[in-house]
VMD Tcl script that draws the C-alpha trace (Angstrom):
set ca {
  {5.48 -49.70 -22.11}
  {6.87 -51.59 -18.99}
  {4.82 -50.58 -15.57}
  {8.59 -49.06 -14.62}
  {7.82 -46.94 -17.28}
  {4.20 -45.62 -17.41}
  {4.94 -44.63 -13.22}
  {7.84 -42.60 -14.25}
  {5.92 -40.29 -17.00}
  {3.19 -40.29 -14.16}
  {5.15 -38.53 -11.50}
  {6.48 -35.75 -14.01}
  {3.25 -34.91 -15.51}
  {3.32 -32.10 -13.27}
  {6.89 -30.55 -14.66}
  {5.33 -31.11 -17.90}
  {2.44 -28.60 -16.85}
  {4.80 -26.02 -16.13}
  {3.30 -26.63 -12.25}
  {6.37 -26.64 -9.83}
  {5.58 -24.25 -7.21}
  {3.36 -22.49 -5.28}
  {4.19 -19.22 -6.95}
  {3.95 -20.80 -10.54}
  {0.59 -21.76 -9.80}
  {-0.55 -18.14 -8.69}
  {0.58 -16.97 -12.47}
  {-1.27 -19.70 -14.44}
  {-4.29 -17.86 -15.73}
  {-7.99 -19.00 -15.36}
  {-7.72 -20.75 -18.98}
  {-4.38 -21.57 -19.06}
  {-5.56 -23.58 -15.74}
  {-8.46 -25.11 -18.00}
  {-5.55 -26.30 -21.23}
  {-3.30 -27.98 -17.96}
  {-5.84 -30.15 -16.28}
  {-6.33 -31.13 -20.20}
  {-3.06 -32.09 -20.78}
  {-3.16 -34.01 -17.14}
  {-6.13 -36.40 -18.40}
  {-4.47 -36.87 -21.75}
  {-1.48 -38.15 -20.31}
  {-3.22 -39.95 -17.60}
  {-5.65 -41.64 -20.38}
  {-1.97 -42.53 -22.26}
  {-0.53 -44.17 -19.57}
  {-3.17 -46.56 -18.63}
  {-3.71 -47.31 -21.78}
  {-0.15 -48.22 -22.34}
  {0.80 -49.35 -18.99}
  {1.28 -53.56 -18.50}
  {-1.52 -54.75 -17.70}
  {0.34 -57.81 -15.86}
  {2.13 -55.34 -13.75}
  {-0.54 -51.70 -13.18}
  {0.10 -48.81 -11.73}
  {-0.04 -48.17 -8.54}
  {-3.49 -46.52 -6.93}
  {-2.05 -44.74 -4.54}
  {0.41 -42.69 -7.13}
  {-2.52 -42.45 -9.44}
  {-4.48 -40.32 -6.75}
  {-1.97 -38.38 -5.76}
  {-0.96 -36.97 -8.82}
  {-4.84 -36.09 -9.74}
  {-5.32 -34.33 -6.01}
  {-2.21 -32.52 -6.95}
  {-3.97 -30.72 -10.07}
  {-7.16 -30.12 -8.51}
  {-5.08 -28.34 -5.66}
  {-3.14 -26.39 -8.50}
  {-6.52 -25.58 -10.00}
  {-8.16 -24.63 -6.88}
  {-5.20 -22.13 -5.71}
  {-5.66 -20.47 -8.74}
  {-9.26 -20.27 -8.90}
  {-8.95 -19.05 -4.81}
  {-6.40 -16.28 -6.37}
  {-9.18 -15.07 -8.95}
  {-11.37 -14.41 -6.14}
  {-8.90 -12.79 -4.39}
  {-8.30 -10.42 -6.90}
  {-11.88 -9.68 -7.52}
  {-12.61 -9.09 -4.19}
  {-9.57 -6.31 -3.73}
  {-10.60 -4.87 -7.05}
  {-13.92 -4.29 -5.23}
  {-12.83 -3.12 -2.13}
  {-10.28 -0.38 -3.87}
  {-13.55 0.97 -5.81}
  {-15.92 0.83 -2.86}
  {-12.59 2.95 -1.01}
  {-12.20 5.45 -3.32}
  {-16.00 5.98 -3.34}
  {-16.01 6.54 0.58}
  {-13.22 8.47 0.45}
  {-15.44 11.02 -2.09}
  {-16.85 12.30 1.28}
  {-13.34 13.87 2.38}
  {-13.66 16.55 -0.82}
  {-13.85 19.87 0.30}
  {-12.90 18.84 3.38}
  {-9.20 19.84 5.46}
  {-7.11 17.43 6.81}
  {-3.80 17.84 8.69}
  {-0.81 15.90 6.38}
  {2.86 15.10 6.58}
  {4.62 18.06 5.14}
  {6.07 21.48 5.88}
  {4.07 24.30 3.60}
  {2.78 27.32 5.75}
  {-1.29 27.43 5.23}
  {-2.72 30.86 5.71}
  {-6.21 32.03 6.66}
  {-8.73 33.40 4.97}
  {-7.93 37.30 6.17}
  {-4.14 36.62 4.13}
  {-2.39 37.50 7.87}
  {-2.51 34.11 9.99}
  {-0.46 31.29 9.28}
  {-1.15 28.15 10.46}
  {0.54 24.61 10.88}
  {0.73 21.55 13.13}
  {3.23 19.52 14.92}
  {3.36 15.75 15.84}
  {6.24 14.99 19.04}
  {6.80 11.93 20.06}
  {7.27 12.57 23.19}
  {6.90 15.74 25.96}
  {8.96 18.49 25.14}
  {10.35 21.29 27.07}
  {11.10 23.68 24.44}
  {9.62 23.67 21.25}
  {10.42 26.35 17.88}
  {9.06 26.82 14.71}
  {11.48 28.93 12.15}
  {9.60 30.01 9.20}
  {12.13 29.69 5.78}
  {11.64 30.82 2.13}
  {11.45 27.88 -0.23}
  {15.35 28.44 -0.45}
  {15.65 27.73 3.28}
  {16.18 31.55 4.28}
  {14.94 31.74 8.25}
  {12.59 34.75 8.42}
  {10.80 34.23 11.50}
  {11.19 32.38 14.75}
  {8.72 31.44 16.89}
  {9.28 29.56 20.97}
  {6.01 27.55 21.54}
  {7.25 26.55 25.29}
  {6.64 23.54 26.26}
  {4.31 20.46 24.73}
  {3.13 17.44 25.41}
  {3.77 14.25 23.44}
  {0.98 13.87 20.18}
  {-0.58 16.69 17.98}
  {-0.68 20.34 18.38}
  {-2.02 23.15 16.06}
  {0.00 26.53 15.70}
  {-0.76 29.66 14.31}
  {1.28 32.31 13.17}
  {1.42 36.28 12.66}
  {1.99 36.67 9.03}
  {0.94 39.99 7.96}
  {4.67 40.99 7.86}
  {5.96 37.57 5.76}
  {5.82 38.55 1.66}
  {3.16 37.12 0.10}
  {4.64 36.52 -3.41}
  {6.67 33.00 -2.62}
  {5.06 29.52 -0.89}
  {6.74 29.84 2.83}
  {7.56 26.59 5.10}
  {8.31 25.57 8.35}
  {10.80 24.23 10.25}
  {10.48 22.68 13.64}
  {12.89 21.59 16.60}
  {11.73 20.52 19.89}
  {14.16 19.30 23.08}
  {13.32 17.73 26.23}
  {14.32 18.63 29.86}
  {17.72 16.62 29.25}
  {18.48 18.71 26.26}
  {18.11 16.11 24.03}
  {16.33 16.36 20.63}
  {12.53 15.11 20.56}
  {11.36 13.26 17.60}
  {8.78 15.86 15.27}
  {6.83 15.44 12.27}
  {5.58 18.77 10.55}
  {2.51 18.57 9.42}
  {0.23 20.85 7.05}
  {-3.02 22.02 7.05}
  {-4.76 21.11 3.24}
  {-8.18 21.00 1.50}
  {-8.95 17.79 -0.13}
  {-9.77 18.51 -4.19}
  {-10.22 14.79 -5.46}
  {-9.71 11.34 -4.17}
  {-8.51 8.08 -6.66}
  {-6.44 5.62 -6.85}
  {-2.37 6.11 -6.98}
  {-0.06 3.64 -9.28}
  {0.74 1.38 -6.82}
  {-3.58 0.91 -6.10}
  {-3.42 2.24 -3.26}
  {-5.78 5.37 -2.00}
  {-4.68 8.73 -3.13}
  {-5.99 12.42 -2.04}
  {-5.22 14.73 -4.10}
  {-4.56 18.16 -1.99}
  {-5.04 21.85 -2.67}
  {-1.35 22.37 -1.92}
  {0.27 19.32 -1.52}
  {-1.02 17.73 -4.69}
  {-0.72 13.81 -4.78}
  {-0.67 12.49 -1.00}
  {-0.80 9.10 0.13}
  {-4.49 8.69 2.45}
  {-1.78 7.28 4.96}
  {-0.29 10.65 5.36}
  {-3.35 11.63 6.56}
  {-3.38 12.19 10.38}
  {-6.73 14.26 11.12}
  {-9.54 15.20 8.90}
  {-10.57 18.55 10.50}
}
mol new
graphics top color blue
foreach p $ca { graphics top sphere $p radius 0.5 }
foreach p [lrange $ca 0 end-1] q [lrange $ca 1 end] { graphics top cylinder $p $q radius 0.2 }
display resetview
């Protein structure tokens, strides 16, 4: 083998790993990492064994290609860690979050929440921005209006409401609709939100925290916007 030669197999040793990216490096596993610094040395070891011994290899290639593997190796090593260390943090979440059970916390969502006595209703609002008139309409899961209710006038953030429900029918889960204006006339952004108990706390499927709600079920812990 001609020193032409034994540089040539050199500089593709890493195509021959399988090693061509950033991102291919990230899905070589902690042994498959261990089988491709292997194969490195054994073709190293081949090619200055066969290499002309009138006419080496250069140094400088050499060293290059051998930082290049240990860089490889130490990405995914640094990934490992990384993964550990969010595997921990997601446990040591969901076991902090344990302290919200039992607890009420206002939520995105538009389900009427009634009191203890059966004849309040209550809900919350999020503007995003003053308002000069602001109405709730109370609908039937079918979207049926069956009461409205003028709050006046609000200032931008959060505000609690509560209702007069001893004449809506208790038999169906009402909601709540709500449109707020400013002094223009024009529409102010709202989000309705909904007064629920926490019941559990985990994990959802994309790993991210998950309450579990009395009404609500399933919610995302970032469409949580007040623990009460």
């Amino acid at each position: 083998m001609t020193a032409t030669n034994a540089t040539s197999s050199l500089a593709v040793a890493p195509a021959a790993l399988n090693i061509t990216s950033s991102s291919d490096a990230g899905s070589v596993s902690a042994s498959s990492s261990t089988e491709a610094q292997d194969r490195f040395l054994k073709l190293l070891v081949a090619q200055l064994s066969n290499q002309d011994p009138m006419n080496p290899m250069d140094n400088a290639q050499m060293t290059s290609q051998i930082a290049q593997i240990n860089t490889v190796t130490g990405i995914q090593q640094l990934n490992d860690t990384m993964k550990s260390m969010a595997s921990q943090m997601s446990a040591m979440q969901v076991l902090q979050a344990g302290n919200l059970v039992g607890h009420n916390v206002l939520a995105e969502g538009n389900k009427l929440t009634f009191a203890a006595d059966g004849q309040t209703a209550v809900g919350a609002i999020e503007l995003a921005g003053a308002a000069k008139n602001v109405q709730v309409q109370v609908t039937t899961p079918g979207g049926q209006v069956i009461d409205t209710v003028q709050l006046g006038p609000l200032a931008a953030g959060q505000h609690g409401f509560t209702l007069d429900a001893a004449a809506y029918p208790s038999d169906m889960q009402l909601q709540f609709k709500v449109t707020a204006t400013d002094a223009k006339g024009d529409a102010v952004t709202t989000t309705s939100l909904m007064r629920d108990q926490v019941v559990a706390v985990g994990n959802g499927t994309d790993g991210t925290l998950s309450l579990t709600l009395l009404n609500a079920g399933a919610t995302p812990y970032a469409s949580v916007r007040a623990v009460l």
